[in-house]
C-alpha positions in Angstrom: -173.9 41.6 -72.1 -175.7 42.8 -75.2 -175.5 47.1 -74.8 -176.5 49.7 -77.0 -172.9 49.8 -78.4 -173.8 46.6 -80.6 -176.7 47.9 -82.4 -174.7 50.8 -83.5 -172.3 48.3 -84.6 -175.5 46.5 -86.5 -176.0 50.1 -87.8 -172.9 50.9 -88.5 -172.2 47.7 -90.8 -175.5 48.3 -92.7 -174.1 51.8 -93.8 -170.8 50.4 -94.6 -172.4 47.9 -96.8 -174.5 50.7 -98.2 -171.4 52.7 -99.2 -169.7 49.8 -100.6 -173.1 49.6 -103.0 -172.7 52.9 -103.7 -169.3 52.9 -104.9 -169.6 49.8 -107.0 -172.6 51.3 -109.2 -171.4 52.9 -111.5 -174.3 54.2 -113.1 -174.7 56.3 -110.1 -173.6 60.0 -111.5 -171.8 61.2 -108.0 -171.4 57.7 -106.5 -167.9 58.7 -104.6 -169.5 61.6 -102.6 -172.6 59.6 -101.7 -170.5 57.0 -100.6 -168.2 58.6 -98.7 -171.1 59.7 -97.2 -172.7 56.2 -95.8 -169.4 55.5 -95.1 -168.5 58.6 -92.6 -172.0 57.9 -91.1 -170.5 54.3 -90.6 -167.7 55.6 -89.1 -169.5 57.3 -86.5 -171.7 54.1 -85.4 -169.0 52.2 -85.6 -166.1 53.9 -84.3 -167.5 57.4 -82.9 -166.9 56.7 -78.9 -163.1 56.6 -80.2 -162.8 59.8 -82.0 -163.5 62.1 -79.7 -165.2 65.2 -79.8 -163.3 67.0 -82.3 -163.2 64.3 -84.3 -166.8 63.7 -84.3 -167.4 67.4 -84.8 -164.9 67.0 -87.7 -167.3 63.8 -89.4 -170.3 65.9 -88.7 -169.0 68.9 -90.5 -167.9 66.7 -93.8 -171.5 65.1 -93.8 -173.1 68.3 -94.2 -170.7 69.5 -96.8 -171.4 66.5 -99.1 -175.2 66.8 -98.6 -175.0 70.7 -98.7 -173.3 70.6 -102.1 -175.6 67.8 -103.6 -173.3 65.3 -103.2 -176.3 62.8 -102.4 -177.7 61.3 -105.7 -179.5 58.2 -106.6 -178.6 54.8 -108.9 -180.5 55.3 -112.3 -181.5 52.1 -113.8 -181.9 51.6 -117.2 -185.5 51.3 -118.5 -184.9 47.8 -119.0 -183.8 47.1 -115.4 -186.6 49.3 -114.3 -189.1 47.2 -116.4 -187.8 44.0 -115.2 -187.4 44.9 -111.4 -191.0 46.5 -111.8 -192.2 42.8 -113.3 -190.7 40.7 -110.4 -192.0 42.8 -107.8 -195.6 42.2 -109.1 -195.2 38.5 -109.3 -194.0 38.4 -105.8 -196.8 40.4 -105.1 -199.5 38.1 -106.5 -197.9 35.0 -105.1 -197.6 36.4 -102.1 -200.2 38.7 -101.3 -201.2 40.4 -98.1 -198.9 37.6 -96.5 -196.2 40.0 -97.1 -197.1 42.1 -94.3 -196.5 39.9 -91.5 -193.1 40.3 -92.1 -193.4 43.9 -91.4 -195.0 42.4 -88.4 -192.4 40.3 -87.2 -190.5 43.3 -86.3 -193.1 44.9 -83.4 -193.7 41.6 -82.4 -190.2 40.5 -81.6 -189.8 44.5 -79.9 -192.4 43.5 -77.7 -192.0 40.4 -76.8 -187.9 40.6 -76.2 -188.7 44.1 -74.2 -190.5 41.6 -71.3 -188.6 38.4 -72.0 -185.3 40.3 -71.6 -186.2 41.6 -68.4 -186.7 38.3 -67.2 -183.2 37.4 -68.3 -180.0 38.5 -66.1 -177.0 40.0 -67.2 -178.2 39.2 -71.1 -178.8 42.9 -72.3 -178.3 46.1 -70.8 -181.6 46.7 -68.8 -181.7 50.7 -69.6 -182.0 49.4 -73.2 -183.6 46.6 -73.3 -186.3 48.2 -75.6 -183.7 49.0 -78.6 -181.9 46.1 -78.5 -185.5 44.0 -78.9 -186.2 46.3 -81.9 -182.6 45.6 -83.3 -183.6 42.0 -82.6 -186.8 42.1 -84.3 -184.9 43.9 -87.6 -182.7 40.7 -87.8 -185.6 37.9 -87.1 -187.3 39.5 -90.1 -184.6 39.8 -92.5 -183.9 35.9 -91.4 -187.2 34.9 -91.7 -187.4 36.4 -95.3 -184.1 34.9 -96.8 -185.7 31.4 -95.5 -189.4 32.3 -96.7 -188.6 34.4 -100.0 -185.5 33.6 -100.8 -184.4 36.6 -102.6 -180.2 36.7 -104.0 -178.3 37.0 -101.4 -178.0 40.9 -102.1 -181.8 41.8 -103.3 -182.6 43.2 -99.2 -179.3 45.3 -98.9 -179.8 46.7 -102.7 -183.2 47.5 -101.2 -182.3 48.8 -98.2 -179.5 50.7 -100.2 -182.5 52.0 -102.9 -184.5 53.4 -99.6 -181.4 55.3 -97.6 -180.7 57.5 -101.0 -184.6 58.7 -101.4 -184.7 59.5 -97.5 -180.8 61.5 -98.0 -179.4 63.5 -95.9 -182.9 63.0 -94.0 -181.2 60.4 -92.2 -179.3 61.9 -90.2 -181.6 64.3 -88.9 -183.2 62.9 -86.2 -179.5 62.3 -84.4 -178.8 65.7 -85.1 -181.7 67.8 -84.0 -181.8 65.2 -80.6 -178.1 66.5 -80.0 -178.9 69.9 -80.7 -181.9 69.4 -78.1 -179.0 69.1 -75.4 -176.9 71.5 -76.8 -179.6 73.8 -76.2 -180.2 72.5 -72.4 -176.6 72.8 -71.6 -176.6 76.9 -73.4 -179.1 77.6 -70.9 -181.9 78.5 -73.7 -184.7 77.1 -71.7 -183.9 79.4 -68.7 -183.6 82.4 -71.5 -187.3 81.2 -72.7 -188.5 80.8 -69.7 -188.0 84.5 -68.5 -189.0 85.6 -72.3 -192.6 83.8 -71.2 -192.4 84.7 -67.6 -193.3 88.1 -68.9 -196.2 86.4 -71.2 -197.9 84.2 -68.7 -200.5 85.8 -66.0 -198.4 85.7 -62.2 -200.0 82.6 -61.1 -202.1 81.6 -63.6 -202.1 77.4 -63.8 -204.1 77.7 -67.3 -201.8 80.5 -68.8 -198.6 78.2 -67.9 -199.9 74.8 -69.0 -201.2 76.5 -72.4 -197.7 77.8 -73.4 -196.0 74.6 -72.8 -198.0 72.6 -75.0 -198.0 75.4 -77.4 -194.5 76.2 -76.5 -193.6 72.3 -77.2 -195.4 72.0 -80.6 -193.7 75.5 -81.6 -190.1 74.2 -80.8 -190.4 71.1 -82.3 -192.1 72.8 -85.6 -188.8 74.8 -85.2 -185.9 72.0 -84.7 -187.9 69.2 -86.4 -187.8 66.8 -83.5 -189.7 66.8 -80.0 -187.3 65.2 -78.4 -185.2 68.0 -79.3 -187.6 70.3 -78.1 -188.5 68.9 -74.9 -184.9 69.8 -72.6 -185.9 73.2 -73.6 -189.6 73.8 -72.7 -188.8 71.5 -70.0 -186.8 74.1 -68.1 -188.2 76.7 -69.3 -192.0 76.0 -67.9 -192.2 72.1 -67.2 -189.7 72.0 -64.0 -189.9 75.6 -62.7 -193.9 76.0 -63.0 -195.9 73.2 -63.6 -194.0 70.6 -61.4 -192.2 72.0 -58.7 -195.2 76.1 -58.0 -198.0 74.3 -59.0 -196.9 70.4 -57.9 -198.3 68.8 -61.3 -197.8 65.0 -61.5 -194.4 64.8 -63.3 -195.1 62.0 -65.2 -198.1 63.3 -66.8 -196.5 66.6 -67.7 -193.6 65.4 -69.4 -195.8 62.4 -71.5 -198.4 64.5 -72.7 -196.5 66.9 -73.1 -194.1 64.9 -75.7 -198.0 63.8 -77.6 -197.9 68.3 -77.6 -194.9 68.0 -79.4 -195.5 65.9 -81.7 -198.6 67.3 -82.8 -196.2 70.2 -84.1 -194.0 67.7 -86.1 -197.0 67.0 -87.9 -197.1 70.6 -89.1 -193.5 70.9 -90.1 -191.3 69.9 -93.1 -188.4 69.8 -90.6 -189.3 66.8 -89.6 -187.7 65.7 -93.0 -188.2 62.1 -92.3 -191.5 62.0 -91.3 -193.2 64.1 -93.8 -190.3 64.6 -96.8 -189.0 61.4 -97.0 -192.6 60.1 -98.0 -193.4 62.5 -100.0 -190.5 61.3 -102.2 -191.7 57.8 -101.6 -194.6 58.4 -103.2 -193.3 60.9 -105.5 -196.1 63.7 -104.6 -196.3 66.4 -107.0 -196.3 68.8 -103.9 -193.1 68.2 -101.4 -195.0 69.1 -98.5 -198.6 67.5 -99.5 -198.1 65.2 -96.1 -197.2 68.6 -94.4 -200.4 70.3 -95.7 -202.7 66.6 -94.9 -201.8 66.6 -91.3 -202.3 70.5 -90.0 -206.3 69.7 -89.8 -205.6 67.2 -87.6 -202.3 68.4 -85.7 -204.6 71.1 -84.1 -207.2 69.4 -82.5 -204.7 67.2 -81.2 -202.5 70.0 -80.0 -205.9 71.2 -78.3 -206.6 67.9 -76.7 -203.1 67.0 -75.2 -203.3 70.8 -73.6 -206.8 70.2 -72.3 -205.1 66.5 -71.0 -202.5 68.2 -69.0 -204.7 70.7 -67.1 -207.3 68.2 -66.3 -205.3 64.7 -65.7 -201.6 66.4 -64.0 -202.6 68.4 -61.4 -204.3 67.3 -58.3 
């Protein structure tokens, strides 16, 4: 059976190839921290449910030294490389054109399609996650279908995929982070503290007062620890589970959906959420770091507005 376990092998082996890259270039200025540094973040998708928690806690640690002390750099090309790289990628371009898209597409598409045709199929993948291991799929159907439709050198897409991990940095290892820290935070017992800090906030009974500071409570944390789903074990027993569901019997479902979409509206307001709205700023090499912050606060509020005005009127009966 096909289990999570095997895409953080697929991971896992991207990173090591990515450190192996890294070590090999020599016209990379720190090239032996940043490798080191794919390669610990190997380790830990490759080998992390046998290193227990110290050692885990150990690799986490030594990640976030070699980022903290700018141990992450990129490859510098020559301007002759540059030039030529620069050259091939517009002639691809115009032979190709907007075809080059549906590659992009092949990845959704397989997502989709394995997320029903999986569930059709016993004992094939492991049906709690059956929607990862389609997307894994779909990473892999693409990358096949453009060795057979491009064909590129054999290592063009992992020098590629190598050029993209060092602009996002350290960036990618946020999300895993901040999601763990979410249940750190559960198992502390921080959403019981914020819940009595707002129990003195919110009006005694008041269904509008309680849904209101969830959603804003939601897009606050998240601004906060970068991630929603970091915020949500918090706000979730905090106001979620003790108010809205079980005194005022809101539809559980609806509560904690739209109240993820709350969350997210405040990950469009914050440059914690490195690798949504950092990353492509350096992408596009923005003059101002947080440009994408700045683009999306006009429409991160009437969103945030919406979703709380969704959960008053849709989750409780």
């Amino acid at each position: 059976m096909i289990t999570l376990t095997h895409v953080y092998w697929l991971a896992g082996l991207c990173f090591a190839i990515y450190a192996v890259l890294t070590l090999c270039d020599t016209a990379q200025k720190r090239r032996w921290s940043s490798g080191a540094f794919w390669a610990l973040l190997a380790l830990s998708m490759l080998a992390g449910d046998y290193l227990g928690d110290v050692g885990n806690g150990l690799l986490v640690v030594a990640l976030v030294a070699i980022a903290g002390f700018g141990g992450l750099t990129r490859g510098e090309k020559s301007a002759d490389d540059a030039a030529a790289e620069t050259a091939f990628r517009q002639g691809e371009a115009a032979r190709n054109g907007n075809r080059l898209f549906l590659l992009a597409l092949v990845i959704p598409a397989t997502a989709l399609i394995g997320t029903f045709l999986f569930k059709r199929i016993p004992h094939l993948v492991d049906p709690g996650q059956v929607t990862l291991i389609a997307l894994a799929a779909g990473v892999l159907a693409a990358l096949a279908i453009g060795y057979v439709w491009l064909r590129p050198p054999p290592l063009v897409p992992l020098q590629q995929g190598r050029r993209l991990m060092d602009a996002v940095g350290w960036a990618a290892v946020l999300p895993q982070m901040l999601a763990s820290l979410g249940a750190v935070f559960a198992l502390a017992g921080v959403g019981n503290a914020v819940g009595s800090l707002l129990s003195m906030v919110i009006p005694d009974g008041s269904l509008v007062g309680a849904v209101i500071a969830y959603g804003v409570g939601m897009a606050l944390f998240t601004m906060a620890m970068g991630n929603a789903f970091a915020a949500f074990p918090v706000m979730l027993s905090a106001v979620a589970l003790p108010i809205l569901i079980h005194q005022h019997h809101g539809n559980p479902a609806i509560v904690a959906a739209v109240g993820m979409l709350a969350g997210f509206c405040g990950t469009l307001m914050t440059p914690m959420a490195a690798n949504f709205n950092i990353v492509p700023a350096a992408l596009l090499e923005l003059d101002n770091r947080n440009g994408v912050v700045r683009a999306q606060i006009g429409t991160a509020l009437p969103l945030l507005a919406v979703n709380i005005a969704l959960i008053y009127w849709l989750a409780f009966p």
